[in-house]
C-alpha positions in Angstrom: 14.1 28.0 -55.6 12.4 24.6 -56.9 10.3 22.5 -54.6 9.6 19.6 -55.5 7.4 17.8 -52.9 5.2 15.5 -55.3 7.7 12.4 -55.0 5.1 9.3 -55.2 4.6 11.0 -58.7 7.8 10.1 -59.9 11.4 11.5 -58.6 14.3 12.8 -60.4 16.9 10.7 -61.7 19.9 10.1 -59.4 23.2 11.2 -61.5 25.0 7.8 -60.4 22.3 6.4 -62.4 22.3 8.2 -65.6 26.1 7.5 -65.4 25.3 3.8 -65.1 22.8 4.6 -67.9 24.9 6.5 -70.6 27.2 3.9 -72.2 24.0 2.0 -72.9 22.2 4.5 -75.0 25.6 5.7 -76.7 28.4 3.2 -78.0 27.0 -0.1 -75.9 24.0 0.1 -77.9 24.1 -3.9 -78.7 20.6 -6.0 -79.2 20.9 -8.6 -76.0 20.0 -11.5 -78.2 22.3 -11.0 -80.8 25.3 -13.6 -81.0 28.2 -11.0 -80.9 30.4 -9.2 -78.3 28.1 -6.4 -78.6 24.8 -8.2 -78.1 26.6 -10.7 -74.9 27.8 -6.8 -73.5 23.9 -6.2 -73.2 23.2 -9.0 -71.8 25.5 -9.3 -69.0 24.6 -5.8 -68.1 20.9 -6.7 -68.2 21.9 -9.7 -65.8 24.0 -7.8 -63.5 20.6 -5.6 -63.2 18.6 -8.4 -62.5 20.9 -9.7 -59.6 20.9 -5.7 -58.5 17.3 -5.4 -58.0 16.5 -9.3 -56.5 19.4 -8.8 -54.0 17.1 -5.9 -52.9 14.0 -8.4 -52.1 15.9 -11.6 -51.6 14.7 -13.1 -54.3 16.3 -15.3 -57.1 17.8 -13.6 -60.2 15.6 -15.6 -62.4 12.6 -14.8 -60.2 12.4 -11.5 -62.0 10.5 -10.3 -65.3 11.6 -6.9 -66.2 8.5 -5.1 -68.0 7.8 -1.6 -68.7 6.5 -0.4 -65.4 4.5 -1.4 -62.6 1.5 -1.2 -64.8 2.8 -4.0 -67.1 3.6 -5.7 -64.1 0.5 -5.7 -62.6 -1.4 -6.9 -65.6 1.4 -9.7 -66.1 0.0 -10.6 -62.5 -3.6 -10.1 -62.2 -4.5 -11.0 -66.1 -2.0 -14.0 -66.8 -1.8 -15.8 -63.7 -4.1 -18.9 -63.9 -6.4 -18.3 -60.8 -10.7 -17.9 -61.1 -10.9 -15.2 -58.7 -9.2 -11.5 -57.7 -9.3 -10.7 -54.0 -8.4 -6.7 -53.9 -9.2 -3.6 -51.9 -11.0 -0.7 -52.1 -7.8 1.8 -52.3 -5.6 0.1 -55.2 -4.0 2.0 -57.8 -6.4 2.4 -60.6 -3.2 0.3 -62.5 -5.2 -3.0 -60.5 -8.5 -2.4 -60.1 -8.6 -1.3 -63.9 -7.2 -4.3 -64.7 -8.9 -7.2 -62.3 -12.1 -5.5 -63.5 -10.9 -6.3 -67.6 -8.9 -10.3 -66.3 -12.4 -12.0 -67.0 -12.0 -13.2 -63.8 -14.6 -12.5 -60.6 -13.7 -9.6 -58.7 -14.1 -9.3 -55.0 -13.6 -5.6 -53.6 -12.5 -5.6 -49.5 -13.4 -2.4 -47.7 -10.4 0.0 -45.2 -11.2 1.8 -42.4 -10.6 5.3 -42.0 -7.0 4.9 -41.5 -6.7 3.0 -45.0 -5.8 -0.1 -43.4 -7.6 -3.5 -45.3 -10.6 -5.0 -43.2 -8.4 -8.1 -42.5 -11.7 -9.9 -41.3 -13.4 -9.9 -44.3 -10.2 -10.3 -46.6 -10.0 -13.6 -44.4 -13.9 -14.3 -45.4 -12.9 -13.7 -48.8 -10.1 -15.6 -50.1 -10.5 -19.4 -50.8 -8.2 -22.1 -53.0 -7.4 -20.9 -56.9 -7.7 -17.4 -56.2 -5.3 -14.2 -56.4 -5.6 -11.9 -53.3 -3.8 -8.5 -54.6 -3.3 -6.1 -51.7 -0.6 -3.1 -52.2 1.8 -2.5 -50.0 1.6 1.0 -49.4 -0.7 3.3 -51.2 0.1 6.1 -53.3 -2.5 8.3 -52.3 -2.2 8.4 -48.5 1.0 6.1 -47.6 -1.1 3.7 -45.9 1.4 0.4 -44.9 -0.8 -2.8 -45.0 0.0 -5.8 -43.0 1.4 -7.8 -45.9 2.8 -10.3 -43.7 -0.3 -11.2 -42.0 -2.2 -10.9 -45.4 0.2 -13.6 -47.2 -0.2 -16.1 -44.5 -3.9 -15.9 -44.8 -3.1 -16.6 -48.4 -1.2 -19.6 -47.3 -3.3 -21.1 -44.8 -6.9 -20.7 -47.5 -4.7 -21.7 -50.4 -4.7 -18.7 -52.1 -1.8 -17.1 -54.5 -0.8 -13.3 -52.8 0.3 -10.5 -55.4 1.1 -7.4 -53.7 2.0 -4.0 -55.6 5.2 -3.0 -54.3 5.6 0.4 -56.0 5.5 2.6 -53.3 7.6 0.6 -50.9 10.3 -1.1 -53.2 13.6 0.4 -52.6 12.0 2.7 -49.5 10.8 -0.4 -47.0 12.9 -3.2 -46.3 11.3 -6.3 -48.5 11.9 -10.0 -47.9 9.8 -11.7 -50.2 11.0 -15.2 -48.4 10.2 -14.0 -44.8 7.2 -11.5 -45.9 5.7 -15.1 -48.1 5.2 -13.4 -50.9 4.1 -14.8 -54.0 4.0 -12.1 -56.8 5.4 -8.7 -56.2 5.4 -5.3 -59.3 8.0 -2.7 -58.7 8.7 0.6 -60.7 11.9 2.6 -61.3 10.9 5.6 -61.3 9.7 5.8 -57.8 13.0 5.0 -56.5 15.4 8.1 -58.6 15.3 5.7 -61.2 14.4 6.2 -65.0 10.8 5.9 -66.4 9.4 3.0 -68.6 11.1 0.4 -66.7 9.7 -2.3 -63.7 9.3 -5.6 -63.0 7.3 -8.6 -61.5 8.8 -10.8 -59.0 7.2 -14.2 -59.6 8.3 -16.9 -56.9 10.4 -19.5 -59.3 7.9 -22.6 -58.7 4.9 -20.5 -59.9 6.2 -19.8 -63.0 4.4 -22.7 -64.9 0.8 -21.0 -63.7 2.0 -17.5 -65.2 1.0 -17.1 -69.2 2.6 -14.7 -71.0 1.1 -11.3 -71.5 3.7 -10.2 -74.7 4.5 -12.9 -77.1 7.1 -13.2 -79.4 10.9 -13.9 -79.9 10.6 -15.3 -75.7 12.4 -12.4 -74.1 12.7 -12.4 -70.2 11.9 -16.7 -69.4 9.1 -16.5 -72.2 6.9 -14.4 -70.2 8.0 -10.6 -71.5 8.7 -11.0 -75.6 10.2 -7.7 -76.8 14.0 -6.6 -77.0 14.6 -5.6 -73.8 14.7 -1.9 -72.6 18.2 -2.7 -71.2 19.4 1.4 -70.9 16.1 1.5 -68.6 16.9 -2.0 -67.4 20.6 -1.1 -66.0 19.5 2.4 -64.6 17.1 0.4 -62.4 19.8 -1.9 -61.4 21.9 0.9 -60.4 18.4 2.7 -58.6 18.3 -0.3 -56.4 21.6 -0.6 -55.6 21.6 3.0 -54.3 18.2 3.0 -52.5 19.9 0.0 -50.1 21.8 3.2 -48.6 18.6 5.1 -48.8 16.8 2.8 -46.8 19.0 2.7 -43.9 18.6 6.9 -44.1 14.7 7.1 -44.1 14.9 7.5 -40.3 16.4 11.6 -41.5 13.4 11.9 -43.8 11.0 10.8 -41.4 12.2 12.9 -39.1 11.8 15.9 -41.7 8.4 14.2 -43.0 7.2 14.6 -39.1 8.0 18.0 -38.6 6.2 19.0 -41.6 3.1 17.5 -40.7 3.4 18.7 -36.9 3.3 22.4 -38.7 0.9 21.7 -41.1 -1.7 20.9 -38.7 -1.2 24.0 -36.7 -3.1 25.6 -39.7 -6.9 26.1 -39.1 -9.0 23.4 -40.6 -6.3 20.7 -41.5 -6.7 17.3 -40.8 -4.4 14.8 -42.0 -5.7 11.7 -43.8 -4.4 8.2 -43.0 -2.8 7.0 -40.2 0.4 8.8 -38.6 2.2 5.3 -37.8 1.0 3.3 -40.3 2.2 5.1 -43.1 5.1 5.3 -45.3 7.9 8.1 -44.4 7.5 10.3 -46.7 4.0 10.8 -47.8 1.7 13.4 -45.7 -1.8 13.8 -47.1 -4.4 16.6 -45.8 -8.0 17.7 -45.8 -7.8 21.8 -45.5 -10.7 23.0 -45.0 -12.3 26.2 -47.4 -9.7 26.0 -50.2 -10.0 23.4 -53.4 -7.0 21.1 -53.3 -6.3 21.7 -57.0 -6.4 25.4 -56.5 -3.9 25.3 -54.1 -1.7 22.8 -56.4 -1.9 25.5 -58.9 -1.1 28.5 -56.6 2.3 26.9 -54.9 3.6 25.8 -58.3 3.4 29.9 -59.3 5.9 29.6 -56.6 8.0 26.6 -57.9 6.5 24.3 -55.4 5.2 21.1 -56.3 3.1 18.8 -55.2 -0.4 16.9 -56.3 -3.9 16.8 -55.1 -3.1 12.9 -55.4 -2.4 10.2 -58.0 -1.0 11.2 -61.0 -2.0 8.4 -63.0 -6.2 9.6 -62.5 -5.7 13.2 -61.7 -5.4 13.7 -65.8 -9.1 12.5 -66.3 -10.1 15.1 -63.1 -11.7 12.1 -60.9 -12.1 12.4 -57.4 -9.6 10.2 -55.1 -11.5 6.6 -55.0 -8.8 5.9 -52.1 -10.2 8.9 -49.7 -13.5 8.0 -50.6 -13.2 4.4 -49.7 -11.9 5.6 -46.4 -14.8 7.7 -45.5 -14.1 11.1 -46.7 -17.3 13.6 -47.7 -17.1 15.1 -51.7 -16.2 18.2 -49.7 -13.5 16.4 -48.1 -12.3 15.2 -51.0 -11.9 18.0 -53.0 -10.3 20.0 -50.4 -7.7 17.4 -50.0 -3.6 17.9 -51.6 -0.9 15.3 -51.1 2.9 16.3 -50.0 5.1 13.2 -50.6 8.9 13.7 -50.0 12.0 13.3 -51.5 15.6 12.6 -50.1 17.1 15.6 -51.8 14.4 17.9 -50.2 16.3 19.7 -47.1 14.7 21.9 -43.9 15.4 25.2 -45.8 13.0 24.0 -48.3 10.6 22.7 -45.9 10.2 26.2 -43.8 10.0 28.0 -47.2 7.2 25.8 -48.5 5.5 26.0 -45.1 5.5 29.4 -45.4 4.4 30.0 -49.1 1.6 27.3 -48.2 0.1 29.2 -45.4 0.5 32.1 -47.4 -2.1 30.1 -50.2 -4.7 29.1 -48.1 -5.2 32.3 -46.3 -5.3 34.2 -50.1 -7.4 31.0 -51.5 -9.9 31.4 -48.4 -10.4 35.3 -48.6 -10.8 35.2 -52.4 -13.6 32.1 -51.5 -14.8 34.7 -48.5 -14.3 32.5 -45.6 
C-alpha cells in the first residue's frame, strides 16, 4: 500500500486530465501561431483553457498569462511590475522572497505571529503609493490562510498594487478576485492534480500597461510571455480547474479526514501542531514531535510507502531549515523535529489509520534508537 500524504509537494495527475491532455501531445500537435487548421486547433484549445481557469477566479479570459509555473508567475509579478517598493512577509515561498530580494527594488519584510498569520498593523505602517504588497494566500509550509481581503483593501485605501501567491489555495479555496480586490494573483497546476510546468498570473486587465514583460520574443500570451506556448500543459490545467470546482464544494469530507488525523496525532507524547487549527487550509497538518529529527522520520515512513516532507520541497533539496517556522517563533530544536502531512482527495480513512499506526510505530523506534 502507497501513502502518499506530501500533497502541497505536488499531487498526481487526475486521469480526466491526462485524457484532456493526450490528443495534444499525440496527433493535435499544431504550433498555436501557425496560420493552418492545425495551428487555429491549438489555439482554441489554449483559449478554451484560459476561459477554464478565469471562470475559477472570476476573472477575464484575457486577464490571464499562462507561464511555466508559479515561479515564472511570481517573477512576472514582483520583477516586471513597475512599482519602487516590495511589501512581503516573513513566511513566503522562497519562489518571492528570492525574487523581491534580486527586482532591484526595496524590500520591506513584515513579521507573523506564532500562528503564521501577517502582523496586519505593521503591513498597514508599511505600504504607501507605487508600491507592490505581495502576501500569499496560504502557505505551503504550515497552511496558514491570511486575511487577503482585509490586506487588499489596505492596498486600496494607501494606494498600493496587492499580488498575492495563490498556489496553495487556487482550485482548493473559493477565489473572487473582484470581491477579494485583488490585483495580481500566480497559480500552479500541479497543486491542483494537474500536470507540472504549467501556471499562470492573473493580472487585473487595466494594469496591464504597468506590467513589462519578463520573456521577449515572437509576443506570445498579450506580449507579456514570448515562447510557443506549452498548450498540452496549458489544456491539462484547464481541465485541473474545471474539476477542482467539484473538489471545492467536497473539502468539507477532507477536512473532516484532515481533523481526525490531527486529533490522533496529538495524542502522541511530545507533538505539538504548528500553525493555527482554524486558520489554515484543509488539508495541511504540520507538527513539532519532540526527540525524533523530522527528516529521519520522512525517511523511516517512506521504507513503508508513506510519504510525506519535513516541509517545502522547493528548499528541502539544499537541507535549509524552515524560514516559515522560524519566523513564527519556533527554536532550531523545534525546527528540526518538525514533518509536514498535507492531504490529498484520493487519500481514504483506511489509509489514514494505517499511516497513524506505522507513524507511531517510527517515533517510538526513532526515540529508543536516540535513547529517550
Amino acid at each position: 500500500m502507497k501513502i502518499y500524504l506530501d500533497n502541497a509537494s505536488t499531487t498526481p495527475l487526475d486521469k480526466e486530465v491526462i485524457k484532456a491532455m493526450l490528443p495534444f501531445l499525440k496527433e493535435k500537435f499544431g504550433n498555436p501561431s501557425s496560420p493552418h487548421s492545425l495551428g487555429h486547433e491549438a489555439k482554441q484549445a489554449i483559449e478554451k483553457a484560459r476561459n477554464q481557469v478565469s471562470s475559477l477566479i472570476n476573472a477575464e479570459p484575457e486577464e490571464i498569462i499562462f507561464t511555466s509555473g508559479g515561479t515564472e508567475a511570481n517573477n512576472l509579478a514582483l520583477k516586471c511590475f513597475q512599482a519602487e517598493k516590495i511589501v512581503t512577509s516573513s513566511i513566503e515561498h522562497h519562489a518571492v522572497l528570492e525574487v523581491a530580494k534580486a527586482s532591484g527594488k526595496q524590500v520591506v519584510i513584515i513579521p507573523v505571529d506564532a500562528e503564521g498569520i501577517i502582523n496586519i498593523n505593521e503591513l498597514k505602517s508599511k505600504i504607501a503609493p507605487n508600491s507592490l504588497a505581495s502576501i500569499m494566500h496560504v502557505n505551503n509550509e504550515v497552511g496558514a490562510i491570511q486575511p487577503i481581503e482585509e490586506i487588499s483593501k489596505l492596498c486600496k485605501q494607501a494606494g498600493a498594487i496587492f499580488h498575492t501567491d495563490a498556489v496553495q489555495s487556487f482550485g482548493k479555496l473559493n477565489i473572487d478576485v473582484k470581491k477579494l480586490g485583488i490585483d495580481m494573483l500566480s497559480a500552479s497546476s500541479h497543486k491542483i492534480n494537474g500536470p507540472k510546468g504549467i501556471g499562470f498570473l492573473y493580472i487585473r486587465k487595466d494594469l496591464k500597461s504597468k506590467l513589462n514583460p519578463l520573456l521577449h520574443g515572437g509576443g506570445q500570451e498579450f506580449g507579456l510571455r514570448s515562447g510557443t506556448e506549452n498548450v498540452a500543459g496549458i489544456v491539462g490545467f484547464g481541465k485541473a480547474a474545471e474539476l477542482s470546482k467539484k473538489k471545492i464544494m467536497q473539502a468539507g469530507k477532507l477536512k473532516e479526514l484532515r481533523d481526525y488525523f490531527i486529533k490522533e496525532m496529538l495524542k502522541i507524547p511530545g507533538a505539538k501542531l504548528n500553525g493555527s487549527f482554524e486558520k489554515r487550509i484543509f488539508n495541511n497538518a504540520n507538527f513539532t514531535i519532540k526527540d525524533i529529527e523530522g527528516e529521519a522520520l520522512v525517511l523511516m515512513l517512506n521504507q513503508s510507502k508513506i510519504y510525506c516532507s519535513t516541509g517545502s520541497a522547493c528548499s528541502s533539496l539544499g537541507h535549509k531549515s524552515s524560514h516559515v517556522l522560524k519566523a513564527m517563533g519556533l527554536s532550531d530544536e523545534e525546527i528540526h523535529s518538525s514533518v509536514r502531512f498535507s492531504l490529498g482527495f484520493q487519500n481514504t480513512k483506511q489509509e489514514i489509520d494505517y499511516a497513524l499506526k506505522k507513524i507511531k510505530e517510527s517515533i517510538i523506534k526513532l526515540r529508543r534508537l536516540a535513547g529517550k
